[in-house]
C-alpha positions as CSV (number, residue, x, y, z in Angstrom):
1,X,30.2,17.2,74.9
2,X,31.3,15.0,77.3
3,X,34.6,16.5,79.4
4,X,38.0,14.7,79.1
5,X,40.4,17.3,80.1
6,X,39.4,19.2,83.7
7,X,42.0,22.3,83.5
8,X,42.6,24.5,86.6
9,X,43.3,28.4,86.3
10,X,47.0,29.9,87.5
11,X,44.7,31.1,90.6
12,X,44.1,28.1,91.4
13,X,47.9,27.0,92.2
14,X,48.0,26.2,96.0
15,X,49.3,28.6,97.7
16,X,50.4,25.8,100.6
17,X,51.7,22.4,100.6
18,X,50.0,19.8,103.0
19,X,51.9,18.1,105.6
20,X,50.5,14.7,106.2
21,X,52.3,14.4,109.8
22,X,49.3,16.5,111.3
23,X,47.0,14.1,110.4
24,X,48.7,10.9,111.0
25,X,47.4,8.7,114.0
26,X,50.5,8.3,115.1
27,X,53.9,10.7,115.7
28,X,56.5,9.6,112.7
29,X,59.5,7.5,114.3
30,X,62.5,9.8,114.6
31,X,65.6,9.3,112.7
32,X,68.4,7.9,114.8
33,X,72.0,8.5,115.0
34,X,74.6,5.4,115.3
35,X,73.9,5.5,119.2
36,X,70.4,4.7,118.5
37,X,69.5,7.8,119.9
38,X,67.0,10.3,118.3
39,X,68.9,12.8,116.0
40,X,67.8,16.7,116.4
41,X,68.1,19.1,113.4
42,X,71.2,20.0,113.5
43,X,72.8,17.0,112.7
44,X,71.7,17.3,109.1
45,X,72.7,21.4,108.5
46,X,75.8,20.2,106.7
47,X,74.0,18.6,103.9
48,X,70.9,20.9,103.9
49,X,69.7,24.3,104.1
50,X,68.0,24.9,107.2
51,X,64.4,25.7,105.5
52,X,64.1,22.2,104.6
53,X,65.3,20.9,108.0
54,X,62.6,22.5,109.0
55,X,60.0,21.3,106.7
56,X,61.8,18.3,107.6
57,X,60.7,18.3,111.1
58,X,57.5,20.1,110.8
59,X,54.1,19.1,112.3
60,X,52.1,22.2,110.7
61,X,49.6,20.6,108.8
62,X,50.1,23.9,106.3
63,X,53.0,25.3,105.0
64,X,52.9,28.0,103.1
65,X,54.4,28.0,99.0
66,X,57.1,31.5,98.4
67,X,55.9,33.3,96.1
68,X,58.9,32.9,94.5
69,X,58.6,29.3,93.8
70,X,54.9,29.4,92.8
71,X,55.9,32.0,90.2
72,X,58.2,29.2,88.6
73,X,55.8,26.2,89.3
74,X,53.4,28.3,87.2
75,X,55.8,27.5,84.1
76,X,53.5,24.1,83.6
77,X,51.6,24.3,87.0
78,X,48.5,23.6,87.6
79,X,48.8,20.4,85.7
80,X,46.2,18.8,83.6
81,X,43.7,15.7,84.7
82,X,41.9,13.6,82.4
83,X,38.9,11.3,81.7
84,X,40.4,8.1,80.2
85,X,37.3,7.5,78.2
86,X,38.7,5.8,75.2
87,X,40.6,3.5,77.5
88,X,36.8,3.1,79.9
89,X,35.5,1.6,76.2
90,X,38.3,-0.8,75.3
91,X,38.2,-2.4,78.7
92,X,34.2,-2.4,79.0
93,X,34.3,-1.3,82.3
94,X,31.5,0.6,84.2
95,X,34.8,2.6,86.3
96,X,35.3,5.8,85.6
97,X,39.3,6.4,84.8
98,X,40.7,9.9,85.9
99,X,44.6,10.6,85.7
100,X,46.8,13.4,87.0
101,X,49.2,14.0,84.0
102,X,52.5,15.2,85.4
103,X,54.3,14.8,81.8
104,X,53.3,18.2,81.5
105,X,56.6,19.7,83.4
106,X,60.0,20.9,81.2
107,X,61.4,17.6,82.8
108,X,58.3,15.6,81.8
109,X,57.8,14.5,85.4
110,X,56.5,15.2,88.4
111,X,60.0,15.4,89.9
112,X,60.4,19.6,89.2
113,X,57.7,20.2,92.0
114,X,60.2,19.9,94.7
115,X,63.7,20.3,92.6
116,X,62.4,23.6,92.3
117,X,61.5,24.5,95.8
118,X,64.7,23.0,97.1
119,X,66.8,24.9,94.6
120,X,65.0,27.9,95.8
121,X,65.6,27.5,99.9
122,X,69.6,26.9,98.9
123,X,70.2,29.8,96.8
124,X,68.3,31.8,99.4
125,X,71.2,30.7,101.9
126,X,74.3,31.3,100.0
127,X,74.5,27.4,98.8
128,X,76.2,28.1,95.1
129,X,76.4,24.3,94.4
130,X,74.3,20.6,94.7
131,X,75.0,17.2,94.6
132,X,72.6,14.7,93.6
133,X,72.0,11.2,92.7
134,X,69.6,10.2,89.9
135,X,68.1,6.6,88.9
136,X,65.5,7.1,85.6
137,X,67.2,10.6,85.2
138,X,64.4,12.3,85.9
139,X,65.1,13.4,89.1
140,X,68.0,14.4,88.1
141,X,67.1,16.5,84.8
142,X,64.8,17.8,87.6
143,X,67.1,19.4,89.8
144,X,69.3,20.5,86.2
145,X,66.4,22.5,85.5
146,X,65.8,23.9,89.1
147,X,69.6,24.6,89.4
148,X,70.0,26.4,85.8
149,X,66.9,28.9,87.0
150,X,68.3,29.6,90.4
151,X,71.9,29.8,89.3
152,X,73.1,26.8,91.0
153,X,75.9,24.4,89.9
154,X,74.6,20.7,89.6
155,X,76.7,17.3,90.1
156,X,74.6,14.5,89.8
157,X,75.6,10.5,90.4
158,X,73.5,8.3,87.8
159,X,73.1,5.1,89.0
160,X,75.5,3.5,86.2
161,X,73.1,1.2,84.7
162,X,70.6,3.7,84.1
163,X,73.3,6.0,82.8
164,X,73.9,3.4,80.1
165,X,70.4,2.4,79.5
166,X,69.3,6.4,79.3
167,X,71.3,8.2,77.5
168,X,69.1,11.0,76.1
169,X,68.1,11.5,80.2
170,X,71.9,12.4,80.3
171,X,72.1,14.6,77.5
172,X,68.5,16.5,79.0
173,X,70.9,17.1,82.7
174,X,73.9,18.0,80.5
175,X,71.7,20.6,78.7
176,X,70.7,22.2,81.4
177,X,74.5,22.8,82.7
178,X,74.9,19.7,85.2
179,X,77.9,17.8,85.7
180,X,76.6,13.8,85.3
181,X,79.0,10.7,86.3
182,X,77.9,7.3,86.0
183,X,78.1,5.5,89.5
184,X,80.1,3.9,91.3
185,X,82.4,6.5,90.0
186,X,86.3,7.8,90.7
187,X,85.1,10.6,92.2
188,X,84.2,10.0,95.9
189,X,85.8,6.9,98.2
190,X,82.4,5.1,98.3
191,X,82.5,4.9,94.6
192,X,85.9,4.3,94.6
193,X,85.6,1.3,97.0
194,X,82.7,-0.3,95.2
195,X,84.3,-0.6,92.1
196,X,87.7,-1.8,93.8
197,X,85.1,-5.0,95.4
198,X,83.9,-5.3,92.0
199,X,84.6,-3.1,88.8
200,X,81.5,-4.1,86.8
201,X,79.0,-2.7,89.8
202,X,75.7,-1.4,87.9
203,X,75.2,0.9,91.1
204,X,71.7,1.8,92.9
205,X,70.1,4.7,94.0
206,X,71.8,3.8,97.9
207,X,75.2,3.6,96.2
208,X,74.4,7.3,94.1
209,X,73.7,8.7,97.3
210,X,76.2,7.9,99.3
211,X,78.4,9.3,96.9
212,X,76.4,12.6,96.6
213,X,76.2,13.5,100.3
214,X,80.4,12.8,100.9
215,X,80.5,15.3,98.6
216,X,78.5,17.6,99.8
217,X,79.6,17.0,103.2
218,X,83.3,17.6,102.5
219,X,82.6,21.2,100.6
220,X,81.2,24.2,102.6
221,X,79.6,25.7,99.1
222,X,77.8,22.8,98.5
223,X,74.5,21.2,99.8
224,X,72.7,17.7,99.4
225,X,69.4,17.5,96.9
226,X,67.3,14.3,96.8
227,X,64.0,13.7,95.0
228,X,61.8,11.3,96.9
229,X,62.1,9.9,100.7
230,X,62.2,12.2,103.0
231,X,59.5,14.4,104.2
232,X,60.3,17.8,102.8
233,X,60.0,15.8,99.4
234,X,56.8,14.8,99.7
235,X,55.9,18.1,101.2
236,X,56.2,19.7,97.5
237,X,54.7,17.0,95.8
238,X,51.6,17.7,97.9
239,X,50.4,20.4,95.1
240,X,49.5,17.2,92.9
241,X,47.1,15.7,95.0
242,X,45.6,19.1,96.2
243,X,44.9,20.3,92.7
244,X,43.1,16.5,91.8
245,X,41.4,16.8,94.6
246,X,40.4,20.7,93.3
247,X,39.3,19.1,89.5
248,X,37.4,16.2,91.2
249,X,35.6,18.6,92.6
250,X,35.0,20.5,89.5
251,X,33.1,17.8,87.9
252,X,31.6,16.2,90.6
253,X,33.5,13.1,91.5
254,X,35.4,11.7,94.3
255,X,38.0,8.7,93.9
256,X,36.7,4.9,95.4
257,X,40.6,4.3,94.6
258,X,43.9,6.5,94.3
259,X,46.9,4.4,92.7
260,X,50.3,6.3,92.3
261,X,53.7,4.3,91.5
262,X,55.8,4.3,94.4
263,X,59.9,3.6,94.4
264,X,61.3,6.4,97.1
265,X,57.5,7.5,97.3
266,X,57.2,11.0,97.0
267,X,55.1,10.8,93.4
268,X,53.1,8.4,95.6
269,X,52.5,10.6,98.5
270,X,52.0,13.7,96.6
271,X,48.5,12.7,94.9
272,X,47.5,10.4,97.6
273,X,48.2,12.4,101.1
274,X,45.8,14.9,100.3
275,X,43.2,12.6,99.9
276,X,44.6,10.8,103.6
277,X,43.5,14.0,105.4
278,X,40.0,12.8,104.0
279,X,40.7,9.3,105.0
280,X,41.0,10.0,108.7
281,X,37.5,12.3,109.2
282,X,36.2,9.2,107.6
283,X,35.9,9.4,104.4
284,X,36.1,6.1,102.6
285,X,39.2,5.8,100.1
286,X,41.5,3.0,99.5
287,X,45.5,5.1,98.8
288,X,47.3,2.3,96.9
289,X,50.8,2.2,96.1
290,X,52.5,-0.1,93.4
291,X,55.8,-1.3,93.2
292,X,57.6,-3.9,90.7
293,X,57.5,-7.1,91.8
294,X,61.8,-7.0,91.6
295,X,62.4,-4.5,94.0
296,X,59.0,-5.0,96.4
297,X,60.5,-2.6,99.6
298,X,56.9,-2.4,101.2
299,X,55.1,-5.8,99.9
300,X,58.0,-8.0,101.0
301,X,60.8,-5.8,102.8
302,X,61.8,-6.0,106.5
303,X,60.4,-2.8,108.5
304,X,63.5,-1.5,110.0
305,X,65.7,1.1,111.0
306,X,68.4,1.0,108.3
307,X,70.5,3.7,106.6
308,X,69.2,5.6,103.8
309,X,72.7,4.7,101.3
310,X,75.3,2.0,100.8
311,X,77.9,3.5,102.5
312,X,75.7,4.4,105.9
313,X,76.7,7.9,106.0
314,X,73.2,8.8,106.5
315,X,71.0,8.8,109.9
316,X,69.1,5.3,110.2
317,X,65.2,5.8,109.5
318,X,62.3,3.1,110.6
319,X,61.3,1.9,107.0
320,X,60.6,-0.9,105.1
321,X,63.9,-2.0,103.5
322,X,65.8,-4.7,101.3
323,X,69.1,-3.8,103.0
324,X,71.0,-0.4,101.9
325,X,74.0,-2.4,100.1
326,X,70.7,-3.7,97.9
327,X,72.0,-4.0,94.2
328,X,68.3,-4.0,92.2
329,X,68.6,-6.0,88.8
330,X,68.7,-3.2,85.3
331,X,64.9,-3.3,85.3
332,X,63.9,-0.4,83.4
333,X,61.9,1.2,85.8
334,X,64.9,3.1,87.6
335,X,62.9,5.4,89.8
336,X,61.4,2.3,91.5
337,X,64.8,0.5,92.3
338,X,65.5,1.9,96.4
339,X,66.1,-0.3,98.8
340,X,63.6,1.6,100.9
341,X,61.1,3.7,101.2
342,X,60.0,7.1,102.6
343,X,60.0,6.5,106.3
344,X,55.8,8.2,106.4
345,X,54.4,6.0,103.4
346,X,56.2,3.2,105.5
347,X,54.6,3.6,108.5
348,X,51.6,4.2,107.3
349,X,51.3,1.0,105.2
350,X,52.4,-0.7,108.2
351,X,49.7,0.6,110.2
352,X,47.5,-0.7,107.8
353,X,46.4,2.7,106.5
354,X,47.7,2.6,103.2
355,X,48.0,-0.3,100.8
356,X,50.6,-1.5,98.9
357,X,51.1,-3.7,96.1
358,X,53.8,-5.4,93.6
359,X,53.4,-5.6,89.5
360,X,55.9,-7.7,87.2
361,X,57.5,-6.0,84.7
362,X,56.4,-7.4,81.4
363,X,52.5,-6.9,83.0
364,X,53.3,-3.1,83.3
365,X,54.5,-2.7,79.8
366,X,51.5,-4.2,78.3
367,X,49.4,-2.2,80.1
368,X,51.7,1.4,78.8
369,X,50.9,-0.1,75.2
370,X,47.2,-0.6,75.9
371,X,46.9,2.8,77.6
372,X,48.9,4.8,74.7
373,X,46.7,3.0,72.1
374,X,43.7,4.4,73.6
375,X,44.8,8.0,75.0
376,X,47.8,8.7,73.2
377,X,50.4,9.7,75.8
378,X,53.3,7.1,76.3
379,X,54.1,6.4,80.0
380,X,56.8,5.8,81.8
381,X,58.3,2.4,82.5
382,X,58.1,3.9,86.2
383,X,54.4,5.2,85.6
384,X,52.7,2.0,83.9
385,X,52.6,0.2,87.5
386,X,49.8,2.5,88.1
387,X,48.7,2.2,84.8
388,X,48.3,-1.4,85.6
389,X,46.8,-1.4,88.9
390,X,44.2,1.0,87.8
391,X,43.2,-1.0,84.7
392,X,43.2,-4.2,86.5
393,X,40.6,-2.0,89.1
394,X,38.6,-1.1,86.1
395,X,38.5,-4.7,85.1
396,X,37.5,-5.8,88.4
397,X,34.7,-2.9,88.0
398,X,33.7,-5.1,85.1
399,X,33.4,-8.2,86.5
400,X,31.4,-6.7,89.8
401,X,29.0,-4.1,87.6
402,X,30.5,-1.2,90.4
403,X,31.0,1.9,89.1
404,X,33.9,2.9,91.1
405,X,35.9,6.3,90.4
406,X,39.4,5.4,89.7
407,X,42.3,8.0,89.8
408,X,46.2,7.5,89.7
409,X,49.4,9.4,88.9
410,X,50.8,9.4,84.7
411,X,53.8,10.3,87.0
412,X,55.7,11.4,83.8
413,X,56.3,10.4,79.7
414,X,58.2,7.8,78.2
415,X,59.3,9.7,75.1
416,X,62.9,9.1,76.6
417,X,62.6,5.7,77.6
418,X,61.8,4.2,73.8
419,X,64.6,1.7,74.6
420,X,62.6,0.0,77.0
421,X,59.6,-0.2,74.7
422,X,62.1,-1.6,72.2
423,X,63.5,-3.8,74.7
424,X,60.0,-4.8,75.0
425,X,58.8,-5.6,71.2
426,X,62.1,-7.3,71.1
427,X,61.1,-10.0,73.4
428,X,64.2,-8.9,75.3
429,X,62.6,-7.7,78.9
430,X,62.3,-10.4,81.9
431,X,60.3,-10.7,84.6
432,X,62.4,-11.0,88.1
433,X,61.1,-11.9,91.2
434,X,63.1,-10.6,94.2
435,X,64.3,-13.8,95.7
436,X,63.4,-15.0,99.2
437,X,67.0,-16.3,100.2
438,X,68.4,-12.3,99.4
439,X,65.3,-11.2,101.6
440,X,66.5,-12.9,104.5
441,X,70.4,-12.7,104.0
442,X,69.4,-8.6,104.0
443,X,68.1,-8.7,107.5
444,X,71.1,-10.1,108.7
445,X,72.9,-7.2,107.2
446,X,70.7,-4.2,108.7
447,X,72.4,-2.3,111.1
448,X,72.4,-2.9,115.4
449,X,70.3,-0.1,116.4
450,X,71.2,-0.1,120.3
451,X,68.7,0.1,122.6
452,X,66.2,-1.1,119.3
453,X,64.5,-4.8,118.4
C-alpha cells in the first residue's frame, strides 16, 4: 500500500532544539534600548526568567530539551506527517504534497511546543503567575494548558476582536483555569488609554502586549509569556522541522519547497530552520513564508528598528514592520495580524535567504475547502495560507511536468474557527489590501533610533 501517514516513535522526540543563529551568515542585529544603544540581558529579567534570556541570547547551534518538558511534549509529540495524495489527484499535479500536522496537540496547534517549555523555565524559578496576550486564541489556550500542568496562574489579553469573533477559544483558556479579558481592557493604563482615544478599539496583538508586560512588570510574582517573535520562541518550535526532516528521511524524500504561514513567525521558523542549516552547506531549498495580503509585515513593511507593542514599553528590534500602533482590519486570521515580525525570519528574508509571500483572504479559504474535501482535516483560517501557497506550487508542478516535493505546516485545526467558514459560505468575508497611504504614514511614526538611519 502506498504510505500516507509517516509516524515517528516517542524515541525519536529530539532531545535538542536547533538554534538557527549558528548558522546564519550574518550575527542577528541586537535589540536596542531608547538610547539606541545595544541592550544586554539584564534588561529583560523583569519580564522573564533568566533560562530564556538566555536562549534568548544564545549562539549554540544545540540546546539541549529537559527531560522534564520532553516528558510533557510526549503527550501528542512526535506529531504526525502526511502524503496529501487525494489532494495530488484532484489537482493533477506530478508534486508530491507532504504536511506536518500540528492539530494533533490538546490545543490543536503548534503553539504548546514552546507554552510548555516556557511554563516549565518559570516554575523552575519561583514565577507562580503569567501574563499573556493572545490573537486566534491559540496561543493563548496554549500557555492555559502549559500553566494548568506546571501550576501556574494565567492572565491573558485577547485582542478584543478576536475575543468576540472566538468565543469557544475563550471558553478552551477559561477551561484550563486562565483569567481572559478582551483588549484594550480596564485593567492596565495602556488599555485604559486606548479606549479613552477611542472606546470601540478592536485591539491588536501590539496593543495585547503592551498590556501584558505592564503587568508583569509592575508584580514581582509574575513573568511575561509570548508565543511567536522572539528567539527563544522559535527555539521550541524547532522540534517541528527536525522531526519532518526525520520522516522525510524515512521515506526517502527531501522538500524542493517548505511553506509555513507566518504572522509573529515562530510556526514559520520552526519547520523551516531546520531545513536552513541544510540551505547554507548548499543544499538547494526554497523556505517560503506566507502572509495575508492585509497585514503583509515582510512583503510590503518598512525594515526597521521599532518597538515590539503599542505602548513602546518594549526594547526596539530591526524588523520588518507596519508601525507598532498598527490596528489590522478583523480578518479572521488573528495569528497573522502583528505589525512585525520575528527580528531572525526578518533579516533573513531581507538578506534574500528566505522568501516571503502575501495571499488574500477569500483565496485562502477556498483553498481550506478544497484541502478538507480531499484529506479530511479542516485548517485554520491562519493555516490555509500555506495551504494555498503549496497548492498553487503543485499547480505550477502541473503546468511545468516537475515533480517537485512540496511540504508546509497544517499549523493547527479549524474546528473552533467554523464562524469564519460560515462567514465564508455566507458571502460575508472581504478581501483587504493593506493600503499604500497607511504604509507610508507608519514610517513617519517609527521611532528615532539615535545614532540609527
Amino acid at each position: 500500500m502506498e504510505h500516507v501517514k509517516i509516524l515517528l516513535q516517542e524515541s525519536d522526540l529530539p532531545t535538542h532544539w536547533y538554534n538557527v543563529v549558528a548558522d546564519m551568515p550574518n550575527p542577528p542585529a541586537p535589540p536596542l534600548g531608547p538610547d539606541g544603544q545595544p541592550i544586554g540581558p539584564d534588561a529583560l529579567a523583569p519580564i522573564f526568567p533568566m533560562a530564556v534570556i538566555e536562549q534568548e541570547v544564545s549562539r549554540e547551534r544545540w540546546i539541549p530539551i529537559p527531560d522534564e518538558v520532553r516528558q510533557a511534549l510526549l503527550m501528542w509529540r512526535p506529531s504526525p506527517m502526511f502524503r496529501a495524495r487525494n489532494l495530488e489527484r484532484a489537482l493533477g499535479t506530478p508534486a508530491k504534497i507532504y504536511y506536518k500536522y500540528e492539530g494533533v496537540s490538546p490545543a490543536g496547534s503548534h503553539k504548546p511546543n514552546t507554552a510548555i517549555p516556557q511554563a516549565y523555565y518559570n516554575k523552575l524559578e519561583g514565577v507562580t503567575r503569567l501574563t499573556t496576550e493572545t490573537g486566534a486564541g491559540q496561543w493563548g489556550s496554549s500557555i492555559a494548558l502549559a500553566g494548568r500542568m506546571f501550576g501556574l496562574q494565567v492572565r491573558v489579553f485577547m485582542v478584543k476582536v478576536s475575543y468576540q469573533q472566538k468565543p469557544f477559544r475563550r471558553s478552551m483558556m477559561e477551561t484550563w483555569g486562565a483569567e481572559v479579558f478582551a483588549s484594550p481592557s480596564i485593567h492596565t493604563q495602556a488599555g485604559r488609554d486606548a479606549l479613552a482615544k477611542d472606546p470601540e478599539n478592536p485591539g491588536s496583538l501590539g496593543l495585547a502586549i503592551s498590556e501584558a508586560v505592564e503587568e508583569a512588570a509592575s508584580r514581582a510574582d509574575t513573568k511575561y509569556s509570548l508565543g511567536s517573535v522572539l528567539n527563544h520562541v522559535i527555539l521550541h518550535q524547532t522540534v517541528v522541522g527536525l522531526e519532518a526532516k526525520r520522516q522525510m528521511e524515512l521515506v526517502g524524500e527531501y522538500p524542493d519547497v517548505v511553506i509555513a504561514c507566518c504572522g509573529g513567525g515562530s510556526n514559520f521558523g520552526g519547520l523551516a530552520f531546520p531545513f536552513l542549516a541544510d540551505k547554507a552547506a548548499g543544499r538547494q531549498v526554497r523556505l517560503v513564508a506566507v502572509e495575508p495580503t492585509s497585514c503583509p509585515t515582510l512583503t510590503r513593511g518598512h525594515y526597521a528598528y521599532d518597538f515590539g507593542d503599542s505602548a513602546g514599553l518594549t526594547p526596539l528590534l530591526l524588523t520588518y514592520t507596519l508601525g507598532h500602533d498598527f490596528i489590522p482590519p478583523g480578518i479572521h486570521a488573528g495569528g497573522l495580524r502583528y505589525h512585525g515580525d520575528s527580528p531572525l525570519v526578518s533579516q533573513l528574508v531581507h538578506e534574500g535567504i528566505l522568501e516571503a509571500k502575501a495571499v488574500a483572504q477569500l483565496a485562502t479559504f477556498e483553498a481550506g475547502i478544497l484541502f478538507a474535501r480531499h484529506e479530511g482535516i479542516i485548517p485554520a483560517p491562519e493555516s490555509n495560507h500555506a495551504v494555498r501557497v503549496a497548492i498553487d506550487e503543485a499547480l505550477a508542478c502541473k503546468e511545468s511536468g516537475e515533480p517537485k516535493v512540496i511540504l508546509f505546516t497544517l499549523s493547527g485545526h479549524g474546528h473552533f474557527d467554523m464562524a469564519a467558514y460560515d462567514a465564508y459560505f455566507a458571502g460575508k468575508l472581504q478581501d483587504y489590501d493593506y493600503p499604500e497611504e497607511a504604509l507610508q504614514e507608519a514610517l513617519q511614526r517609527l521611532p528615532k533610533v539615535p545614532g540609527r538611519c
